[in-house]
C-alpha positions as CSV (number, residue, x, y, z in Angstrom):
1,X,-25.8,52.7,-7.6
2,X,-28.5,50.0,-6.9
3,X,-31.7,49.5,-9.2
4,X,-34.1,52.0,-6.8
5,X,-31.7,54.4,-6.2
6,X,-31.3,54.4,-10.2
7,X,-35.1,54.8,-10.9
8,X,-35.1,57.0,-8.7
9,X,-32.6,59.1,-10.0
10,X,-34.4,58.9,-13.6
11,X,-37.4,59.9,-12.7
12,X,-36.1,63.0,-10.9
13,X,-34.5,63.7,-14.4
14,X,-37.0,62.9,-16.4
15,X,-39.1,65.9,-14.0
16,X,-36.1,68.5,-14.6
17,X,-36.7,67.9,-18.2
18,X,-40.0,67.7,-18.5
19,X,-39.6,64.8,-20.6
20,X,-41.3,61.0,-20.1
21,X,-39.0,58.4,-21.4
22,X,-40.7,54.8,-22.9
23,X,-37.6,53.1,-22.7
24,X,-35.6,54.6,-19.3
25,X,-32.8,52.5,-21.0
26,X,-32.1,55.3,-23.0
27,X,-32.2,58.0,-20.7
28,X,-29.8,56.2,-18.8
29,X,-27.6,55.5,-21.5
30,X,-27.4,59.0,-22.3
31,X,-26.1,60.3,-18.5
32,X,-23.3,57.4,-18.5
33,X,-19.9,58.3,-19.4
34,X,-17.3,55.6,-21.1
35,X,-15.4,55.9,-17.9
36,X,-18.4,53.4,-16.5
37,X,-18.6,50.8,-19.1
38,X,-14.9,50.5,-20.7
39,X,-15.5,47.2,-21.9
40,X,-19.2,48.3,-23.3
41,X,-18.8,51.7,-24.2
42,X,-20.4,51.5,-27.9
43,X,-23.8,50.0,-26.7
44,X,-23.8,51.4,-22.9
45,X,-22.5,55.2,-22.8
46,X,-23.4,58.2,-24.2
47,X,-21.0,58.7,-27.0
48,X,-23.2,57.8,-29.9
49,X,-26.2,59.4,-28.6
50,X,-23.5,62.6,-27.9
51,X,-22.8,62.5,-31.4
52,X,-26.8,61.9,-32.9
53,X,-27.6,64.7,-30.7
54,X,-25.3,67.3,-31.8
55,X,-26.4,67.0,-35.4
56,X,-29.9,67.3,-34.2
57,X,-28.8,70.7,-32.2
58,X,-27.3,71.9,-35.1
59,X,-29.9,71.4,-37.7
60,X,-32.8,72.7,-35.4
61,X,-30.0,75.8,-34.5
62,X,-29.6,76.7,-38.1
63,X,-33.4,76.6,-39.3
64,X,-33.9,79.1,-36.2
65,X,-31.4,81.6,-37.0
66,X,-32.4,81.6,-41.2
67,X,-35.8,82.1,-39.9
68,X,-35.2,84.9,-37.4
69,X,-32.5,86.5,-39.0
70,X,-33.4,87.0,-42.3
71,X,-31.0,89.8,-43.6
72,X,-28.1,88.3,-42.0
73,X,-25.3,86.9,-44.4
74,X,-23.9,83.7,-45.0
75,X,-20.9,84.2,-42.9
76,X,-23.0,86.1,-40.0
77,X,-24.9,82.9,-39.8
78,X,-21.9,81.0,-39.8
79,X,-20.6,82.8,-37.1
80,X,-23.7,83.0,-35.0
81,X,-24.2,79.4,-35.3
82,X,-20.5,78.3,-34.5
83,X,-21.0,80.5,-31.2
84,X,-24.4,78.6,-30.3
85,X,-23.9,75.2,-30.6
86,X,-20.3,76.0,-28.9
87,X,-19.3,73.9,-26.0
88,X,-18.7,77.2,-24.2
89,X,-22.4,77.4,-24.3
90,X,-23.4,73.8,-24.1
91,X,-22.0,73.7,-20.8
92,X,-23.3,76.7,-19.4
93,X,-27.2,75.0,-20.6
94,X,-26.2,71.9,-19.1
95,X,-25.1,73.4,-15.9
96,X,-28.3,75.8,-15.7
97,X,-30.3,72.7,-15.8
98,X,-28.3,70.8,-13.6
99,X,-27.6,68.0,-15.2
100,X,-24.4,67.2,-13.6
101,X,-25.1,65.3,-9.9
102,X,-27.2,62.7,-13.2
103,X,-24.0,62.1,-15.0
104,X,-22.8,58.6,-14.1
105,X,-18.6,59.0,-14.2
106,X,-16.0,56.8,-12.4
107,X,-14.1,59.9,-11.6
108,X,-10.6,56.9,-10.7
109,X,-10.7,55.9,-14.6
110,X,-10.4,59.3,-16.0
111,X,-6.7,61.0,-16.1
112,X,-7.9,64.0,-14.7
113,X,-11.3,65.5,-13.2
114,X,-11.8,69.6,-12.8
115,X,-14.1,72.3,-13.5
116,X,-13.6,71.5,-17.2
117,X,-14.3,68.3,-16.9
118,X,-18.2,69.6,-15.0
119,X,-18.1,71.3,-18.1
120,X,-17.4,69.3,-20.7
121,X,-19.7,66.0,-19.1
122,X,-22.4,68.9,-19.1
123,X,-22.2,69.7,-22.9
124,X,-21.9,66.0,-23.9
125,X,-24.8,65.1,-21.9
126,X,-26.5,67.7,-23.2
127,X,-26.3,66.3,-26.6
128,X,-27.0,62.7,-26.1
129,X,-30.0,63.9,-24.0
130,X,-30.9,65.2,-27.4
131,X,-30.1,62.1,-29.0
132,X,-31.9,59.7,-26.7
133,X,-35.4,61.8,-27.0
134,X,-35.1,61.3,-31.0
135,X,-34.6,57.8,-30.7
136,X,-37.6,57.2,-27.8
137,X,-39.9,59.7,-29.0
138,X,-39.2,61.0,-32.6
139,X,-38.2,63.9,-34.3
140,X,-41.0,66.4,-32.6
141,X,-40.1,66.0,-29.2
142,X,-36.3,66.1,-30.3
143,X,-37.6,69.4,-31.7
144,X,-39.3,70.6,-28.6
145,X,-37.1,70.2,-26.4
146,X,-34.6,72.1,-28.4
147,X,-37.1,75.0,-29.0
148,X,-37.5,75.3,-25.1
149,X,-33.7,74.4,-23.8
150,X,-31.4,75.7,-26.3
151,X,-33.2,77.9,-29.1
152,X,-33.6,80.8,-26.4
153,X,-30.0,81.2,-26.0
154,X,-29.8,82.0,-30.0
155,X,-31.0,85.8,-29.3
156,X,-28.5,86.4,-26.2
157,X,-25.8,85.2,-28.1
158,X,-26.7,87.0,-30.8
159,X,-25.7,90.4,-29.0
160,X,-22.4,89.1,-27.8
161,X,-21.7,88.0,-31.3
162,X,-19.1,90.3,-33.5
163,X,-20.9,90.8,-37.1
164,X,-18.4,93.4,-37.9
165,X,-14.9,92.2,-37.5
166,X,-13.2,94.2,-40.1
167,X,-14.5,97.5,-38.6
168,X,-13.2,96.7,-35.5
169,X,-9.9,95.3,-36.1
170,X,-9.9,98.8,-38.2
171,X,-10.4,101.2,-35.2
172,X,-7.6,98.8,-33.4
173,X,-5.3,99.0,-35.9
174,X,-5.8,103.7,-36.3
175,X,-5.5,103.7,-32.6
176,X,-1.8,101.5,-32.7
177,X,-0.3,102.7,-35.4
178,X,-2.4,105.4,-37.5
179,X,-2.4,103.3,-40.3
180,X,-5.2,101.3,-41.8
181,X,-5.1,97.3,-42.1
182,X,-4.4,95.9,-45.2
183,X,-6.0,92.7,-46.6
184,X,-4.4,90.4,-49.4
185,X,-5.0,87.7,-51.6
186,X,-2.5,84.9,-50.3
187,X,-3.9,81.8,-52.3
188,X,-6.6,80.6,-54.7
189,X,-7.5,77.4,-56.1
190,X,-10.4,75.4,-57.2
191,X,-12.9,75.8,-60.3
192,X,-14.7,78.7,-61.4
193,X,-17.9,77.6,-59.6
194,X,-16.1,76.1,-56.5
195,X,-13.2,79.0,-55.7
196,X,-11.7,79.0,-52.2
197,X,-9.6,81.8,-51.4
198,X,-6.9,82.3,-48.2
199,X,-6.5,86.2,-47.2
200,X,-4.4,87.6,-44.9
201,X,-4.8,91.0,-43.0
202,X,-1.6,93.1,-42.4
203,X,-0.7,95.7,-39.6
204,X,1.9,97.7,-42.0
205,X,4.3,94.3,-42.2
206,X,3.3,92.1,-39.5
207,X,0.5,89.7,-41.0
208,X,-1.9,89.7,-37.9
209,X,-4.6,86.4,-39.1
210,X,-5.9,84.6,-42.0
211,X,-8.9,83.8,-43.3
212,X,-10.4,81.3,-45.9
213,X,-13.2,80.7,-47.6
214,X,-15.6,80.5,-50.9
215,X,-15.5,84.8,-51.9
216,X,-13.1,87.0,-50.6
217,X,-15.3,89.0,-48.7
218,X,-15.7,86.6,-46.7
219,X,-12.2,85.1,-46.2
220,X,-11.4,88.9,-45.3
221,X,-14.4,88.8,-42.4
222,X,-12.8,85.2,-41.0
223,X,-8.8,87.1,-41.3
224,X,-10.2,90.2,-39.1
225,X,-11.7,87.7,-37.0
226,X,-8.3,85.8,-36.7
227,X,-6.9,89.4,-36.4
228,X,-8.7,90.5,-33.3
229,X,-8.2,86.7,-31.4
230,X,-4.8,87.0,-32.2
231,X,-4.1,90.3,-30.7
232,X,-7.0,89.6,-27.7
233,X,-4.1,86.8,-26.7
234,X,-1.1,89.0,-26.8
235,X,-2.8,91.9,-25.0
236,X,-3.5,89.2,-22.1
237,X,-0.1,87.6,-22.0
């Protein structure tokens, strides 16, 4: 790509994201996969930007869910939050913003190169986009351009998000065998103050997932959760 066709390129970023970089360095830094700079990866791709980024994500993610959520649980906020900053839904944001004809990848140097891969390139990009505003423009514009790119995805995912896994393993469970799941204590270590607990839920026999956490409660929420993926793969085998 020659040194016009580059700026160009920026700039036409830069307009999708409503975003004006001082140092285009950056920006370009953060749309460059290893694959293009083997021998300078550390100081010329994305991957630490990737990295500064999704802490960023996740710190901005979290403070938006305690604030609109406010009689949500621990471990519904735990959940919601895992789902949001997901690559699942990383890509799907990257790819709405069409970020992928920017992402600089010598498709010859990488072992394999499919949807997934879009996908993935779109999430990490994502990040390091993240990233690269920090660094150039400070924590407020990092903070912005969260709010307006990713935060609105918070509510939508929201409604797709199980908060109730025990209730629903439990009409899965009556409807298979009339019987009601059963949840155990498997383990438990660590000080009074600083207890972690493994439960497993059981269809009659079968253990069907575990779970483990700080209170039972909640190792019994992650074990219905492990329940219902487990028994979501067998039904589509």
């Amino acid at each position: 790509m020659g040194d016009t066709e580059s700026i160009d390129n920026l700039l036409a970023l830069e307009a999708l994201l409503q975003v004006t970089f001082h140092d285009r360095a950056l920006l370009l830094r953060a749309v460059t996969h290893h694959s293009c700079c083997t021998e300078t990866a550390v100081r010329d791709s994305y991957d630490t930007l990737e990295f500064l980024g999704d802490a960023i994500i996740s710190a901005h993610v979290v403070e938006h869910i305690y604030r609109s959520f406010p009689n949500a649980t621990e471990g519904d906020m735990t959940v919601l939050k895992s789902e949001v900053v997901s690559r699942r839904v990383f890509a799907a944001i990257g790819q709405h913003l069409g970020l992928f004809p920017f992402i600089r990848v010598d498709v010859a140097n990488l072992r394999t190169f499919n949807e997934r891969s879009r996908d993935s390139l779109c999430a990490d990009v994502l990040e390091a986009i993240v990233g690269a505003i920090h660094i150039d423009q400070g924590p407020d514009a990092a903070r912005d351009f969260v709010a307006r790119v990713i935060l609105p995805v918070v509510a939508q995912v929201s409604l797709q998000t199980d908060t109730n896994p025990k209730g629903r393993l439990q009409k899965i469970v009556l409807q298979r065998t009339g019987t009601l799941p059963r949840y155990r204590v498997l383990e438990q270590g660590g000080r009074n103050n600083d207890r972690v607990f493994l439960v497993g839920v059981y269809e009659k026999d079968f253990l069907l997932g575990t779970g483990r956490a700080s209170s039972i409660k909640e190792a019994g929420r992650i074990a219905a959760r492990d329940a219902l993926e487990t028994l979501r793969q067998k039904h589509s085998e």
